[in-house]
C-alpha distance (Angstrom), angle and dihedral (degrees) to the residues before:
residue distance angle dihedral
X1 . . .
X2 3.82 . .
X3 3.48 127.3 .
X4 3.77 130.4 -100.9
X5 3.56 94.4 -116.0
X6 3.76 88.2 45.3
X7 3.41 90.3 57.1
X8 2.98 96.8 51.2
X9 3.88 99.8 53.9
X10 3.93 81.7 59.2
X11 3.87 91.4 65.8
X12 3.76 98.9 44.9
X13 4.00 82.1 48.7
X14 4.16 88.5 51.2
X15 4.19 87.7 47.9
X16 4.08 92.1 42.7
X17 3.60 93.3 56.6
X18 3.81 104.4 29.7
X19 3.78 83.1 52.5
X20 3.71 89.8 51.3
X21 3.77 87.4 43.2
X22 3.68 101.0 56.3
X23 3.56 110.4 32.1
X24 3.92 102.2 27.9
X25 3.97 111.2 175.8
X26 3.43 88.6 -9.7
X27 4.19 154.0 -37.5
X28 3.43 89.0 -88.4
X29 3.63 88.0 -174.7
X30 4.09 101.6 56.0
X31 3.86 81.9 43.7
X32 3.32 99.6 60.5
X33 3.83 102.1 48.6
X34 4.06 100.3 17.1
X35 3.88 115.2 82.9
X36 3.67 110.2 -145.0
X37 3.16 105.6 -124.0
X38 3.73 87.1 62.7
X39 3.47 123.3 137.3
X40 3.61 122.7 -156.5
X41 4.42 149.5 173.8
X42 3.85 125.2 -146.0
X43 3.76 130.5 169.2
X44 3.99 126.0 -150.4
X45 4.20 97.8 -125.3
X46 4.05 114.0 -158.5
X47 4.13 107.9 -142.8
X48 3.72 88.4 171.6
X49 3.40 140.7 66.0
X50 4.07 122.9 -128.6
X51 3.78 133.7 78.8
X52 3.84 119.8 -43.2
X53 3.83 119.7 -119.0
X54 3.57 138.2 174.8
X55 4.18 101.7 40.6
X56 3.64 85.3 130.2
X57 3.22 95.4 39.7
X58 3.75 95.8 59.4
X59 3.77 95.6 46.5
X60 4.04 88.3 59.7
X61 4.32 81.4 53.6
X62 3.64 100.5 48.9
X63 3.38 93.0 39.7
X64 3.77 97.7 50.9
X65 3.55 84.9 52.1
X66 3.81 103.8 45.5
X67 3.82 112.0 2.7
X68 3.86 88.1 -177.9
X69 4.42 81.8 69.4
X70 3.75 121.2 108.6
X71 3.61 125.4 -141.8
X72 3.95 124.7 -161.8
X73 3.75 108.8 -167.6
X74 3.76 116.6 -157.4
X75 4.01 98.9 162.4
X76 4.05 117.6 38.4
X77 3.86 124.1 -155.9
X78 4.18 117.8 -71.4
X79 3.98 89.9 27.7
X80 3.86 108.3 131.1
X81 3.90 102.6 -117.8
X82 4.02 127.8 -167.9
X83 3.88 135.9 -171.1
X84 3.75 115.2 -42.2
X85 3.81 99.0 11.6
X86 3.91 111.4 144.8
X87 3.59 102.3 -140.6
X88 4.01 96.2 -169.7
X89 4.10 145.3 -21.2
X90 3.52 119.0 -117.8
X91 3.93 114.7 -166.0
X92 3.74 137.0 -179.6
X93 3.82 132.5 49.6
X94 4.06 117.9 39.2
X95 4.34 85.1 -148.1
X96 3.27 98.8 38.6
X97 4.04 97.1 52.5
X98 4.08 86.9 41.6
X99 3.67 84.8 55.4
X100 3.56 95.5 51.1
X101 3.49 102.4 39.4
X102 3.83 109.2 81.8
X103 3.80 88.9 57.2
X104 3.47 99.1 47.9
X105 3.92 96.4 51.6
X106 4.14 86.4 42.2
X107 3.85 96.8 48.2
X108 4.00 86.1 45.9
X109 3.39 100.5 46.7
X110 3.26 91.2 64.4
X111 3.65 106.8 34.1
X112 3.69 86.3 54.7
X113 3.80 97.2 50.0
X114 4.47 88.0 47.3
X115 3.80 84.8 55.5
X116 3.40 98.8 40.7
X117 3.79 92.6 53.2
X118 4.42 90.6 40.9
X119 3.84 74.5 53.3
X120 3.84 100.3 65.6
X121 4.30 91.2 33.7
X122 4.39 87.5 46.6
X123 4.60 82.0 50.0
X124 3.52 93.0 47.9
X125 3.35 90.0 53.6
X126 3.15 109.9 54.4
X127 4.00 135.7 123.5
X128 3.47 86.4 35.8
X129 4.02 132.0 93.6
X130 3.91 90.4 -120.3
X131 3.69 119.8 114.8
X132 3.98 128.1 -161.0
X133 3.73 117.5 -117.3
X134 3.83 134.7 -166.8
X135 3.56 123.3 -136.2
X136 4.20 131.7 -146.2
X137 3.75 85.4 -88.2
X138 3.98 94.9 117.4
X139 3.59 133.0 133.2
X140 4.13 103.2 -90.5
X141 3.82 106.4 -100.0
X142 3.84 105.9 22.5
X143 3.62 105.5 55.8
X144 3.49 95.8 137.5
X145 3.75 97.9 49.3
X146 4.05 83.0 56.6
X147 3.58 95.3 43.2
X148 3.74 94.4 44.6
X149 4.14 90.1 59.6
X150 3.73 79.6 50.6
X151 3.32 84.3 63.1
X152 4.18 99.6 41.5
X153 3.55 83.9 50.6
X154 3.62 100.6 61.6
X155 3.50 103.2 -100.6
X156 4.03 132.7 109.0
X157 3.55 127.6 -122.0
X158 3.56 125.0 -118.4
X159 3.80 122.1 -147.4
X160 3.89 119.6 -30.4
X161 3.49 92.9 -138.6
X162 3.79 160.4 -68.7
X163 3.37 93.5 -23.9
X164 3.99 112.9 42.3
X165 3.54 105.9 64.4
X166 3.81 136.7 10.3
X167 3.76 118.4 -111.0
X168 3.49 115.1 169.3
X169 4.27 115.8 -163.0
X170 3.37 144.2 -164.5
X171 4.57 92.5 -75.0
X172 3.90 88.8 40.3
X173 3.89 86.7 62.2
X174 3.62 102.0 40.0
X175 4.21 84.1 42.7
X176 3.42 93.9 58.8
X177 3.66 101.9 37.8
X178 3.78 106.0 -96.5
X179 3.64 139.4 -31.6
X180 3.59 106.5 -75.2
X181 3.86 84.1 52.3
X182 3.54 101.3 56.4
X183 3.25 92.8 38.8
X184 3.78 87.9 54.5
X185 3.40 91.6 51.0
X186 3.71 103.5 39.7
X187 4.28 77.1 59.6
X188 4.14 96.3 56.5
X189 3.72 86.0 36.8
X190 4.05 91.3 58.1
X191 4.06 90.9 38.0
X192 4.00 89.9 52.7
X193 3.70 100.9 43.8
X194 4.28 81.7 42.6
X195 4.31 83.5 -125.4
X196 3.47 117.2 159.3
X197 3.89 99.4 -164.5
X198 4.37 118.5 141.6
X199 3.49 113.9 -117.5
X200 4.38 130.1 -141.4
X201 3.12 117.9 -171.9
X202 3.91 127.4 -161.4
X203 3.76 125.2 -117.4
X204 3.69 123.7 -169.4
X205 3.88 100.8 -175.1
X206 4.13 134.7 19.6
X207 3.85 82.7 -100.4
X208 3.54 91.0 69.0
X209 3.79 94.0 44.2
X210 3.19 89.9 63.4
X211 3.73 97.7 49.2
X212 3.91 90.4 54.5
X213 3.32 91.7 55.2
X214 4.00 99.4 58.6
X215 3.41 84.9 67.0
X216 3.63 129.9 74.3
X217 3.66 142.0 -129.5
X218 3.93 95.4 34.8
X219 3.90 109.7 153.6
X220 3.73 90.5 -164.1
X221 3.47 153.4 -10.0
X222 3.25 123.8 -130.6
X223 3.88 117.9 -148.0
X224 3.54 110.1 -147.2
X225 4.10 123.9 -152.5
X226 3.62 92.3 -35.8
X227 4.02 122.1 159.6
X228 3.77 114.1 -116.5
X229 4.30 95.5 -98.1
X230 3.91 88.0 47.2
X231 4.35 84.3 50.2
X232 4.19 90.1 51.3
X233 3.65 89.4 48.4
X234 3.96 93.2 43.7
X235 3.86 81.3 54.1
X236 3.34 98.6 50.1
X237 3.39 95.4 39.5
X238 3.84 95.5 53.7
X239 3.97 91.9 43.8
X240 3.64 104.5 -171.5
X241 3.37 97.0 -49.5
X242 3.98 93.7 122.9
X243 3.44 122.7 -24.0
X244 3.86 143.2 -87.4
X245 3.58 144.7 -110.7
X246 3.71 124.9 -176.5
X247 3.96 105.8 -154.0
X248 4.13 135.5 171.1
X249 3.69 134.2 83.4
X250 4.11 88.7 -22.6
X251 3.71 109.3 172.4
X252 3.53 138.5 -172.4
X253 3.47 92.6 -98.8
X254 4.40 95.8 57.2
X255 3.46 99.9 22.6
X256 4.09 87.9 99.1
X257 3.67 91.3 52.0
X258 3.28 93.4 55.0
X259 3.61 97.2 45.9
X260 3.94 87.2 52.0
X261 3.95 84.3 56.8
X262 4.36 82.7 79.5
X263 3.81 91.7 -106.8
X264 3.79 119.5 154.6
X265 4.05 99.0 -144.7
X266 3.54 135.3 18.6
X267 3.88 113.4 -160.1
X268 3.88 124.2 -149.4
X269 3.94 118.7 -177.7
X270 4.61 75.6 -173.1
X271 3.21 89.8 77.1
X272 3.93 97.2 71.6
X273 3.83 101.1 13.7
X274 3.32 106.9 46.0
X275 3.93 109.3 44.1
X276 3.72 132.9 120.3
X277 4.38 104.9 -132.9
X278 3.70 114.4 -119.7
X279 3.70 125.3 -116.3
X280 3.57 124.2 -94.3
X281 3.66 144.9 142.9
X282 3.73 150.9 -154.1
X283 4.19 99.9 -128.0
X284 4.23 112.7 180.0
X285 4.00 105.9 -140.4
């Protein structure tokens, strides 16, 4: 998994170049009607229901875009929110909150409507030892705004990407000849470029199971759009010896069964491409 610090960088990237997106060489519009020197108040107003997300996200934006801007939060990231909560206050210049607004609302819209969802799969689950994932599924170019509400929402993320952990699927092993291949060569490939990443690897049947498991140094196995008798015996089968995560089309509505089949993980690419945002606004006061 990727650093703190890495992670980090990856937000200020997002805020650089939505910044640079939206407002360009300038909010033309707050310019042109807004003196400078204008002072102004606006509240963030919930008309929703779900888990808030993104509070500290939206401090890094308006203060990368006005450091001299004040902030009064009242609600903080994973509290449940409802109609006509005021999350927080944010007070100073009239352009420089216009200029920060559009992102803010977009950014938690959809950070609150990822944790709200992880939410409902991290409820179902629990009193048992099974923890929700998130997959690679994000929206291209703010995958760690998504994966951070994963994280608000209860859940834990899985890898960031390509590069911090091995997972080899179903056209890895029928690329490289098989599974005891790749994962053969995924193990000279690591020892040559000196990597020390975990590898998963995919099975589709019990056959396959039990081909992972003659080889060593597997972090996990990844059990692939399996029915819930095929799971228990995929448990059983593996016995401790790594661990497990149940993956493919897992809904709301199974996730539990799964979870009572003694897995470690279940995985759900729903939970940050298939959500509906929640509403907020920007309100002056």
């Amino acid at each position: 998994m990727i650093s703190q610090a890495q992670f980090q960088k990856e937000i200020e990237l997002i805020i650089v170049n939505a910044v640079r997106e939206d407002v360009g060489d300038g909010d033309h519009s707050s310019l042109a009607c807004i003196p400078a020197q204008a002072k102004g108040r606006a509240k963030l107003l919930v008309k929703d229901t779900g888990i808030i997300a993104g509070v500290e996200f939206a401090k890094q934006v308006f203060y990368y875009v006005d450091p001299s801007l004040k902030i009064e939060t009242l609600i903080n990231d994973g509290e449940q929110v409802k109609r006509g909560d005021i999350v927080f206050y944010v007070e100073g210049s009239s352009q420089s909150i216009l200029k920060g607004e559009r992102l803010v609302l977009n950014a938690m819209q959809r950070m609150s409507a990822i944790a709200t969802k992880t939410k409902d799969f991290a409820e179902k689950l629990k009193g048992t030892n099974t923890k929700i994932l998130d997959t690679r599924k994000t929206t291209p170019g703010i995958r760690a705004l998504e994966k951070w509400a994963v994280k608000i929402g209860g859940g834990e993320n899985h890898r960031f990407a390509l590069y911090d952990m091995i997972m080899l699927k179903d056209n890895h092993i029928d690329f490289a000849g098989g599974i005891t291949r790749a994962i053969e060569k995924t193990k000279a490939y690591l020892k040559e470029k000196d990597l020390d990443l975990k590898i998963i690897v995919e099975a589709r049947d019990l056959e396959e199971i039990q081909e992972i498991l003659e080889s060593e140094g597997i972090y996990r196995i990844l059990i692939d759009n399996f029915n819930y008798e095929d799971t228990k015996k995929a448990v059983q089968l593996i016995n401790k010896k790594c661990l497990t995560e149940s993956s493919g089309g897992i809904t709301l509505d199974t996730v539990r069964k799964y979870a009572e089949c003694g897995v470690d993980f279940v995985s759900s690419g729903a939970l940050t491409h298939s959500v509906y945002n929640m509403d907020l606004s920007l309100k002056a006061v």
